[in-house]
N, C-alpha and C positions, 0 to 999 in steps of 0.2 A: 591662250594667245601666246603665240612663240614670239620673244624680246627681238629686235633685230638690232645685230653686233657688227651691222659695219658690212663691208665689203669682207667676202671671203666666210659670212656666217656662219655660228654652228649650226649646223642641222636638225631641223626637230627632232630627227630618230636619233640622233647622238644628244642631246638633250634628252630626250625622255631615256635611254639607256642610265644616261648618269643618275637623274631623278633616283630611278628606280633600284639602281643599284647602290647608288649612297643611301634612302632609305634600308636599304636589306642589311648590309654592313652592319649601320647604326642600329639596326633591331637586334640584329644577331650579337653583335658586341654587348649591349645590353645588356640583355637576358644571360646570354654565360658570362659575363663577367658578375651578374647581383648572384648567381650559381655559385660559382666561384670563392664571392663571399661568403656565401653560404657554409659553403664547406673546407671555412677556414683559410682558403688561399686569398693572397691578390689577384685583388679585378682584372689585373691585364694579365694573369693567367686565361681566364676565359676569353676575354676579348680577341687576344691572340688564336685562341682554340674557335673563336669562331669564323677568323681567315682561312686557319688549315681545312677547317669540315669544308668552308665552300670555294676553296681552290683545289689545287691537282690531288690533294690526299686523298678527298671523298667524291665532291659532285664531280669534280672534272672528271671520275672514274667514270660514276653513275650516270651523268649525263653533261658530256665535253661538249654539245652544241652548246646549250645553257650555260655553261661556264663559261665562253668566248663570247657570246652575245652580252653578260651581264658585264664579265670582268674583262674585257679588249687589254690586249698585250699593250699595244699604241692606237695612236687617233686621238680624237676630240676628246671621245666619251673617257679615255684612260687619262689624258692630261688633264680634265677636270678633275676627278679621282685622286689624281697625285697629287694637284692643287690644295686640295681639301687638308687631304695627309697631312703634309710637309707644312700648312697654317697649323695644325696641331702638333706636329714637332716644335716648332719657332716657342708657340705660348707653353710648350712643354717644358723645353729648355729655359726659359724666361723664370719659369713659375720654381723650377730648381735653382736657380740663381738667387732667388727671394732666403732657400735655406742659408747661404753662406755666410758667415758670420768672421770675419777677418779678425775680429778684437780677441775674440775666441782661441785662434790660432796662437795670438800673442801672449795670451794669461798662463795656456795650460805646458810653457816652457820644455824642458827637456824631454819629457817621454812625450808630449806629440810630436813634436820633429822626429825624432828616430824611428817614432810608430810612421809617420806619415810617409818619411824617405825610405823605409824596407819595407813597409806595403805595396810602393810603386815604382822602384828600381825591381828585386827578386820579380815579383810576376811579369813586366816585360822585360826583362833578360830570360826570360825562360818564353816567353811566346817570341820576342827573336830568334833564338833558337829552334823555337818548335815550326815556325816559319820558313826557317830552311830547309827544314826537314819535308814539309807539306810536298805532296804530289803535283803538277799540273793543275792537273785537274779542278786544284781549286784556287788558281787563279784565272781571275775574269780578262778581259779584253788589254786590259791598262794595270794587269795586276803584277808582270815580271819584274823583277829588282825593289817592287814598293811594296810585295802581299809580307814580306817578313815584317816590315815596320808596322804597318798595319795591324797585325796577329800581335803584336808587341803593344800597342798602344791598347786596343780590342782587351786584352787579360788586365792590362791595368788600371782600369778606371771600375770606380766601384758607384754603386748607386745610392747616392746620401738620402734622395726622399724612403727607397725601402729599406735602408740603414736606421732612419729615426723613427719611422713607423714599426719597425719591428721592437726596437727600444723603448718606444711608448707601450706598446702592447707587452712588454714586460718586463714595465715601469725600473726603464735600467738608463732612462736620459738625463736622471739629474745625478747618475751616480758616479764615481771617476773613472770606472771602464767605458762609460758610456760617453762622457764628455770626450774623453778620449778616439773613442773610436769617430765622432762625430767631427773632429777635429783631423785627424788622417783621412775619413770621407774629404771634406772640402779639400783637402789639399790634392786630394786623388783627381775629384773633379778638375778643379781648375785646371791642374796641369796636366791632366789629363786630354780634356778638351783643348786645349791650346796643341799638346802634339798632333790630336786630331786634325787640328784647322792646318798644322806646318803638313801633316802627309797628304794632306788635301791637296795643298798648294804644290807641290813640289807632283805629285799625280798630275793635275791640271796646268802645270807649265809647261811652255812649250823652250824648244833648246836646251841650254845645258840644266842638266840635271842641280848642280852644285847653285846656279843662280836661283832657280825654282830654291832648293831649299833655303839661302839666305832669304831672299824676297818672302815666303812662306814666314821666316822665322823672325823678322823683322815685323812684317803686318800683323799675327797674334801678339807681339809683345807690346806694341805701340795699341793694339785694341784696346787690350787689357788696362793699359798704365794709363793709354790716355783718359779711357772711361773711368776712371776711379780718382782722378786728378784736375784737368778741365772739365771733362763731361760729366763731372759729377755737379762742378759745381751750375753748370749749365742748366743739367735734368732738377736740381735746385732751386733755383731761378724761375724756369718753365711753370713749374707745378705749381709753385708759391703766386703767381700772375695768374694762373688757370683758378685757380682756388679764392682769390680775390675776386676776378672778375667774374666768377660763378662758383657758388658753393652744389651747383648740382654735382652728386660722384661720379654719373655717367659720362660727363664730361672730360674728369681726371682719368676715366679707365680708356675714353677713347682718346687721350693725347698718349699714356701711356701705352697704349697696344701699340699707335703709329710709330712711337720710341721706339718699342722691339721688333718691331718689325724694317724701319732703317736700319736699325746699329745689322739686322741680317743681310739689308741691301749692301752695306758698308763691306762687311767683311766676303759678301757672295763677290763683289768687284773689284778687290785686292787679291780675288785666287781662293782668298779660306770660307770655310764652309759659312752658311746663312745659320747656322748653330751654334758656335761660338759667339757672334755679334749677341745673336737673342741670350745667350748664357753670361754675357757680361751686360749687358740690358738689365737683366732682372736682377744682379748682384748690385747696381748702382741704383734703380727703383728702390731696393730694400731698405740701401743704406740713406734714402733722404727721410728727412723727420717728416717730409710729407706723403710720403710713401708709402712704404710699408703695408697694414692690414688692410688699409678701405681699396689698397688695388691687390693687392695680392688676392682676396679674398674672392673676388668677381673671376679673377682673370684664371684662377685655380676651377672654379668654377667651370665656364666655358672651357676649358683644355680639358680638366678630368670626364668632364660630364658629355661631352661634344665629340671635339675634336680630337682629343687623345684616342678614345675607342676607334675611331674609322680610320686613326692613321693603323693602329694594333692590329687591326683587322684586315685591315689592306698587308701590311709584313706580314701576316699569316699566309695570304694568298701566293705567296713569294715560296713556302714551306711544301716543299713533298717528300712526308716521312719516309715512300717508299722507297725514293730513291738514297736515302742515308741508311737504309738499315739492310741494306747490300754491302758483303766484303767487298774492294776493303774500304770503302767509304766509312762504315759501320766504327771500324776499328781507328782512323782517321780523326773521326765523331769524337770518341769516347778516348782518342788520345788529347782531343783539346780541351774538353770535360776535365781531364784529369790533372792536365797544367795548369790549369785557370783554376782548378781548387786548391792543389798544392802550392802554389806560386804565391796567392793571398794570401794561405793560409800561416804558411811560413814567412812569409815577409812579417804580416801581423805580430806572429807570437814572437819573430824576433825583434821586433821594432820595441815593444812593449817592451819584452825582458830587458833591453837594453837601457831602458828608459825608469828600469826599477818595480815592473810592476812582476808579480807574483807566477809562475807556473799556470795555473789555473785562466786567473784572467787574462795572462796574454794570449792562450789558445781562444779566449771568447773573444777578445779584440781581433785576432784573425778570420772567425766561424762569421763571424760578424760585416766585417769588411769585403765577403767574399761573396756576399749578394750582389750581382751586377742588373736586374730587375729593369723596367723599362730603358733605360737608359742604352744597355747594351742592345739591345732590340735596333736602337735608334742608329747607334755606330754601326751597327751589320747593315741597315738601309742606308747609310753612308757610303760604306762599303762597296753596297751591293751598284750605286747612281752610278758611283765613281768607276766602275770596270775594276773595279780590285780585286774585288770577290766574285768567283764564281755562285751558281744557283745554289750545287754541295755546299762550300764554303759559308754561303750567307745561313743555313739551314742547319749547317751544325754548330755557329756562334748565336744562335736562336735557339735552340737547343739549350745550350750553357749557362743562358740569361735564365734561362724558365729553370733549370735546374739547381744552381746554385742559389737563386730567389726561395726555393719550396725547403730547403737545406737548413738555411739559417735558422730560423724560429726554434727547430725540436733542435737540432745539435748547441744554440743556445741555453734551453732551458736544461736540456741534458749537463752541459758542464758548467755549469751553474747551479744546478739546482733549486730550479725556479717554478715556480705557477702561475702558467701562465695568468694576465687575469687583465682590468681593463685599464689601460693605464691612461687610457684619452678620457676615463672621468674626468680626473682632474683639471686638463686642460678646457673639458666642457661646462666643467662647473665654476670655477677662478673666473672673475673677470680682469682679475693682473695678468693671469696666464697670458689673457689673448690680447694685451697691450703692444703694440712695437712702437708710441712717439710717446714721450712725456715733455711739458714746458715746465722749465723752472724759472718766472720773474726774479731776481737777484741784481741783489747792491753788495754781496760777498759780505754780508753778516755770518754771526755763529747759525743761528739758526737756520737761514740756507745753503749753509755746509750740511748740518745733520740734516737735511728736507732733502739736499739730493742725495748723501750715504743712506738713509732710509729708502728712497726712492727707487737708487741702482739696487737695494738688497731682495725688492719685490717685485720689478722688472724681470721679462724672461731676457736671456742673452742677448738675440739679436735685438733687440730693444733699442733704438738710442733715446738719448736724453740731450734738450735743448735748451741752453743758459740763456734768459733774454734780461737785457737792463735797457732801461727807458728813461730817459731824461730829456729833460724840456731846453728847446733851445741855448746854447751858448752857454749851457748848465755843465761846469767841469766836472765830470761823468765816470764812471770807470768803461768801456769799452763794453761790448759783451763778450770780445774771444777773450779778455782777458781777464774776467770775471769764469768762463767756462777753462781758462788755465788754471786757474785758481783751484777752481772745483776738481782739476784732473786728477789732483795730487790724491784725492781723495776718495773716487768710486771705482770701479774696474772696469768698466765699458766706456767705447768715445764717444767724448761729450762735445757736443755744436758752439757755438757762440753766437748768437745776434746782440746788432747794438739798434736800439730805434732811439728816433727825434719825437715826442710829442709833449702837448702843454697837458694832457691827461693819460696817467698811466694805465686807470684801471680800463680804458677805452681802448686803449693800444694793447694789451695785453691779452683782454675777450679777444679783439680781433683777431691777433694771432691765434689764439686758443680752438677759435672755429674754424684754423686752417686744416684739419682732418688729425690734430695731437688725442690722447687716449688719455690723460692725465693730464689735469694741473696740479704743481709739486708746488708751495707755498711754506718760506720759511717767516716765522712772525716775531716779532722782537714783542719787550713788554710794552714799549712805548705804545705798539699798535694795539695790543690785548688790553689793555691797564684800563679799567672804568668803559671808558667807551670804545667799542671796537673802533678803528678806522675807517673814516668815511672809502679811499680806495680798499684797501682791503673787504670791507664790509660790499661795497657792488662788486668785487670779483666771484666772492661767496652766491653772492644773492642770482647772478647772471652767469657764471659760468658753464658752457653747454655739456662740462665733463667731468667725473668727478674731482673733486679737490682732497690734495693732502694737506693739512695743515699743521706746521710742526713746528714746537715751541722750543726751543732749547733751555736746558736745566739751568737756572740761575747758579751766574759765578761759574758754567765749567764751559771746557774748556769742547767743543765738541769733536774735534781730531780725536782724541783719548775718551771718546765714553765709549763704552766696552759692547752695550749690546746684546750683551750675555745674556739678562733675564730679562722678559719680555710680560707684562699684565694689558690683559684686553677684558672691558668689559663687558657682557653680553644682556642685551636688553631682546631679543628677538624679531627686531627688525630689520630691512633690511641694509641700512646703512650701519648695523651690528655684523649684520652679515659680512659686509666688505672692511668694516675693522677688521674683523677674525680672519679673515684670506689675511691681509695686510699682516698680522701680527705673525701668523704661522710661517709666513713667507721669509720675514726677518728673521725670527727664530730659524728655520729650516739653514738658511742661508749664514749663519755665525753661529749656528750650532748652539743655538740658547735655550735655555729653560723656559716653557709658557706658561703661565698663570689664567687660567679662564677664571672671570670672576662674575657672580650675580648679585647683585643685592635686592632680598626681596622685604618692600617698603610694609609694615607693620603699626599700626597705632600703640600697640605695646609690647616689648621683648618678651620672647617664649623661653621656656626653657631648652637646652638642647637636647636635641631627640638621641635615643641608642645608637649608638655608629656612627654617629654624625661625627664631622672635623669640626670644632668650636675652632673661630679665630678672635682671639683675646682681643681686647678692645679697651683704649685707653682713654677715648674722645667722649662726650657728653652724650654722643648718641650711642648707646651700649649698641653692639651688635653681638648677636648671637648666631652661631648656625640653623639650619633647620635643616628637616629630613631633605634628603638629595633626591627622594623619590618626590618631592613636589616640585622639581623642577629636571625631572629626566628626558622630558622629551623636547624641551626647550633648547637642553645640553647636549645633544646629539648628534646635531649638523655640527655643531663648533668641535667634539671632538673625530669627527670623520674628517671634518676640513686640517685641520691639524693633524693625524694619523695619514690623510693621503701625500702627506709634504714629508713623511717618518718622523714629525716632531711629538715626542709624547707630554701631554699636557694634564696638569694639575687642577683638578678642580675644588672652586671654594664659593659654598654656597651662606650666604649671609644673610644678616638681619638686620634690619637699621631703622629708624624714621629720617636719615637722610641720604640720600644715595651717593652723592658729590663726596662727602667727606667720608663715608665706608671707603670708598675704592681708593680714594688717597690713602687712608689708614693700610688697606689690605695690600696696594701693591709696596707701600715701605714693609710690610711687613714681610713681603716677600722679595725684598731688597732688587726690585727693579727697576733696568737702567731706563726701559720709555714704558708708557703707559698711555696703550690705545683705545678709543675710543671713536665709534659713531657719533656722528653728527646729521640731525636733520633740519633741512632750512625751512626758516618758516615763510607765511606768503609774503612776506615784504622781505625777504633774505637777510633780515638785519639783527637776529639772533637765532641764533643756536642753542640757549636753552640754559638754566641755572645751573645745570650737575657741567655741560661744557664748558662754560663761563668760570662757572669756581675751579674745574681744574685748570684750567689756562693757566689764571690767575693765582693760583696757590699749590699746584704740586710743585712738591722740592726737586720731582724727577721731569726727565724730558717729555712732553706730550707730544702726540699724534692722532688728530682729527680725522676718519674721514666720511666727506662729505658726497654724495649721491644726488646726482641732477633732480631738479622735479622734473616731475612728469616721466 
């Protein structure tokens, strides 16, 4: 049954064109993009290779009636088509805006700035130039006096999602080329996309040219500032009401789709492109603590898996190799191939060098940077809307995208000296990894200083972390921003502040807890430990929907000054051992500590120690002895993989005791360290955690860290 749309209807056969050609698209995308990965490339290699086989490259050869019947230049059937597209641009853009991490920019001080400013001045001074140089020909309708800017902004933006995905894949994103480079991406982006939206506007202005570009350069900045300023704390507010008055997520993802998709209405009606708005959309989604993974994840989802292909697919159709690999288009081609490599390549390695880093890795900071991967694809369909770009032109910046995408990976590993190998383990296996909100309850004790220095040290970067203090009516209180200023001093990412009113805190606190956070960070005084747990503390434990850290600070110190350095986790084989050991290695990784993995295996009476074994002396009433490490090798395995994929190398010490509580106390003094981790598992009434957690609470001289893994 065909829908009826009003006066002026589409037509069934323009209806059933679309059906059938949006299905074909999306098959074809598919299948060569899983190809694609097959054979080591990015999916939107193939995706895009499946627009060119079924536009003018191939079918339009083979059979040009079927190509205009399926794929219509204009009409109904093509403006749904484009529809389609340009929704998977918006969440494309949206979904790269989720990488940007602003705190990040701030940490990594001098060599990112210099990386990030001669990675993106040199390559568009150099496509300015090569812009003037360009022929006719490959300016479009609306391309005279605006295609130089264009080809200048087009060479300078670099692609941060195939930037960190090429860096995960060989495991180079927690290292200082990689931070680095990841940090010149974002700034590429932003400011990239922001000249974007100003050539846009200033193309799309009508009269004087000089007014177009103020008004152009006025509305990106006021986008930008205003969305990270009021809109943020807006998109804040929204989510936090969304999430109260409905914990379902499909609710959050469709407030949040309809966010990015105004902020594109916003900025399509100011003049700048509907990409920009969706690109700072998704940079202010990120940064709310209710943001973050439960929409990123959906919305990554639908783009990657949807609509991203059918837009790739559709810019392929746009692609005829024949008519670029004719002189002198040919030469044209491979003159912008060659300034869009040399331009990043050198901006890179001098941004880097300037910034202190090494020969070697400034050329991998530029090899790196000079992936332009979907994104560029996206700017040549800009391009191409806009009359900027001729058919040639949009085809040989198509070209470039896929070329210097396929480039990166080997000329990486090559100067480097790398193998390749999987470095999205980690991220698949860590459940810290895939954190982006933690809450911290805080009354600005010791203890909830080291709960959030702990907390920030096992957080990925774009992660933030939310300071909440609760006090009961008319209760002189400390604030919560100024409880989360407190803590600023302290961790290296930005930290939130809330303040709530209630007569019960552990009530208020779950609450917040199930507004979509990834962590509860719990710092515990003795008061709360000593004899009986805390009635509030004890239902945070028992009812929290996520796991909890819980973290004691070391009597009498001071916790600004505890070092951090040497790190004991105990390993029992479960899996709330499990997420100590991520936790532990995480710290360590991140302050560059020594790890201690410890067993203790419980005995009725001490053995002697076996040949080879490491005995650890033992001064306490319950001797402990070593035992062979081959009875406990396959137990120790995951813990040292989870540890060696972080580069922390770890110590192992297999024990013997009749009591387990006081070995581990015994063995992490003996390994003179500064916290001492430990799983926690709750039992059915949540109101203990167990004699060996209890006694360490309660009696290690060193700092403790709990952690606790939801039931169920």
């Amino acid at each position: 049954m065909t829908p009826v749309l009003a006066a002026g209807a589409v037509a069934a056969e323009d209806l059933l064109r679309f059906w059938i050609a949006l299905g074909v698209l999306l098959a074809a995308a598919k299948v060569l993009g899983w190809a694609a990965r097959r054979a080591g490339q990015p999916a939107v290699v193939g995706e895009l290779s499946a627009g060119v086989l079924l536009g003018p490259t191939l079918l339009g050869r083979i059979a040009p009636d079927l190509t205009s019947w399926l794929f219509p230049v204009e009409g109904n059937a093509a403006a749904m088509i484009s529809a389609v597209a340009w929704l998977g641009v918006v969440l494309l853009l949206a979904v790269t805006g989720f990488e940007i991490d602003l705190g990040t920019l701030k940490r990594l001080g001098r060599t990112a700035t210099t990386t990030a400013t001669a990675s993106l001045v040199i390559p568009v001074a150099m496509g300015l130039a090569l812009g003037f140089a360009l022929p006719t020909s490959f300016a479009g309708e609306n391309g005279e006096g605006s295609l130089p800017l264009f080809i200048g902004v087009a060479l300078g933006i670099s692609s941060l999602p195939v930037v960190a995905k090429v860096l995960r894949e060989l495991q180079l994103a927690k290292a200082g080329v990689g931070q680095v480079m990841l940090a010149a991406g974002m700034v590429n982006d932003v400011i990239g996309w922001a000249l974007l939206g100003v050539v846009a506007g200033v193309v799309s202005a009508s009269g004087s040219p000089l007014i177009g570009l103020a008004t152009a350069l006025i509305g990106s900045v006021a986008v930008i500032v205003g969305g990270l300023t009021v809109g943020q704390r807006a998109v804040d507010w929204l989510l936090r009401l969304v999430r109260r008055r409905d914990d379902d997520r499909g609710s959050l993802l469709g407030v949040s789709t309809i966010l990015i998709v105004a902020a594109g209405a916003v900025t399509q009606a100011i003049g700048v492109e509907a990409v920009l708005g969706a690109f700072v959309a998704g940079m202010v989604l990120a940064r709310s603590p209710l943001g973050g993974r439960p929409i990123e994840k959906p919305l990554s989802q639908m783009a990657d898996q949807i609509l991203a292909p059918v837009f790739f697919a559709t810019a392929g159709l746009q692609v005829d190799l024949f008519a670029i690999v004719q002189p002198p288009i040919l030469w044209w081609t491979l003159a912008i191939v060659a300034v869009a490599v040399v331009g990043k390549v050198l901006g890179g390695w001098l941004g880097a060098r300037l910034g202190g880093f090494s020969h070697r890795d400034s050329l991998a900071v530029g090899i790196g940077l000079n992936a332009r991967g979907a994104l560029e694809i996206v700017v040549a369909s800009v391009g191409l809307s806009l009359g900027v770009l001729s058919s040639e032109a949009y085809s040989a910046i198509v070209v470039m995208a896929v070329l210097t995408s396929l480039m990166a990976p080997p000329l990486l590993t090559a100067v480097l000296g790398l193998t390749p190998g999987r470095g999205d383990d980690d991220e698949e296996a860590s459940r810290f990894a895939r954190m982006r909100t933690a809450l911290m309850p805080t009354r600005g004790g010791a203890s909830s200083v080291l709960a959030g220095r702990v907390a920030d040290a096992v957080l990925p970067p774009t992660a933030t972390l939310t300071a909440l203090t609760v006090h009961a009516t008319g209760e002189d209180a400390p604030a919560g921003r100024a409880a989360a200023r407190a803590l600023g001093a302290h961790v290296r990412r930005r930290l939130r502040g809330r303040d709530h009113v209630a007569d019960d805190p552990a009530d208020e606190v779950l609450a917040e807890s199930a507004l979509g956070y990834d962590l509860l960070a719990v710092g515990a005084t003795a008061d709360q430990l000593g004899g009986q747990i805390s009635r509030t503390l004890e239902r945070m434990i028992a009812h929290a929907p996520v796991p909890v850290l819980l973290v004691r600070n070391a009597p009498d110190a001071d916790p600004e000054h505890i070092a951090l350095r040497r790190v004991a986790v105990g390993i029992t084989g479960s899996d709330a051992a499990s997420l100590a050991v991520d936790l532990a290695a995480r710290v360590a990784a991140t302050n560059d500590a020594r790890l201690t993995l410890l067993h203790v295996v419980v005995r009725p009476e001490p053995t002697a120690p076996a040949t080879g074994s490491a005995a650890v002396p033992s001064s306490s009433a319950a001797v402990a002895q070593a035992v062979p490490f081959t009875d406990a090798t396959d137990l120790l395995t995951t813990p040292r993989r989870q540890a060696e994929a972080l580069g922390v190398h770890a110590d192992l010490r297999v024990l013997h005791s009749r009591t387990v509580a006081e070995q581990l106390v015994e063995a992490a003094v003996e390994a003179d360290a500064d916290l001492l981790v430990i799983g926690g598992q709750r039992r059915a009434d949540g109101s203990f955690l167990g004699h060996t957690v209890a006694h360490l609470l309660r009696a290690a001289p060193m700092s403790v860290a709990v952690v606790i893994a939801p039931r169920g």
